[in-house]
N, C-alpha and C positions, 0 to 999 in steps of 0.2 A: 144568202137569200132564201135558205129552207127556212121553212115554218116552223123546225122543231129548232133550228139554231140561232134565230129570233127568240125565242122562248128561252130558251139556257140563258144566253148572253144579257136577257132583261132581267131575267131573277138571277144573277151571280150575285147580288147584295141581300139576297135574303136566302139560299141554302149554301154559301160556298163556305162555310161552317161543317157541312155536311161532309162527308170522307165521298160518302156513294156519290155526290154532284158533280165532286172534281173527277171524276173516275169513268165520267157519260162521254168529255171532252173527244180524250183520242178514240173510242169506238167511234163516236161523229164523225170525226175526221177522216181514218181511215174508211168508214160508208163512202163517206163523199170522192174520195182517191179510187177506191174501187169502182164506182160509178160512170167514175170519166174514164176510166179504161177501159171498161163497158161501150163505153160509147163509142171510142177511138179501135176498138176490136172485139166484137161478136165471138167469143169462144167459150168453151163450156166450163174454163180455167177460171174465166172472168167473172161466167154467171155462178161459177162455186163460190169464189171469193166475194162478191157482192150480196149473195145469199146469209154464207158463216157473216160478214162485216154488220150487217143489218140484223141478223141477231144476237150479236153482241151487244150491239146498242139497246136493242129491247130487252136485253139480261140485267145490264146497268141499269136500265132506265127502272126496270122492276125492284130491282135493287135499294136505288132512290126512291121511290115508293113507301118500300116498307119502312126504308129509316125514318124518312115524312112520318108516316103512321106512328112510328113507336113514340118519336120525337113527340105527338101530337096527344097521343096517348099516356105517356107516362106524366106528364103535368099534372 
């Protein structure tokens, strides 16, 4: 139901060519796990792990970016 996994899941047929695309998946994933633990228990363990999980996924996601670009650029 997030917004950014509506997004992945509609473009898998036009970057999952892409190495960086397939590679945004499990940081998502693990956000989303770390998140309901979060929710399920208030601790400082949780809010680290939720913190590193969400920017792993903006690592990737930058990641994917640049390949976009090159991708886009080198044509």
């Amino acid at each position: 139901q997030c917004k950014f996994g509506k997004w992945y899941y509609a473009n898998v047929s036009r970057f999952r060519h892409i190495r960086a695309y397939e590679q945004i998946e499990q940081p998502h994933a693990n956000m989303h796990e770390s998140a309901q633990r979060l929710a399920q228990e208030v601790s400082i363990e949780n809010i680290d792990r939720l913190v590193n999980d969400s920017l792993a996924i903006l690592r990737a996601f930058i990641d994917l970016l640049d390949a976009i670009f090159k991708e886009e650029y080198s044509k």
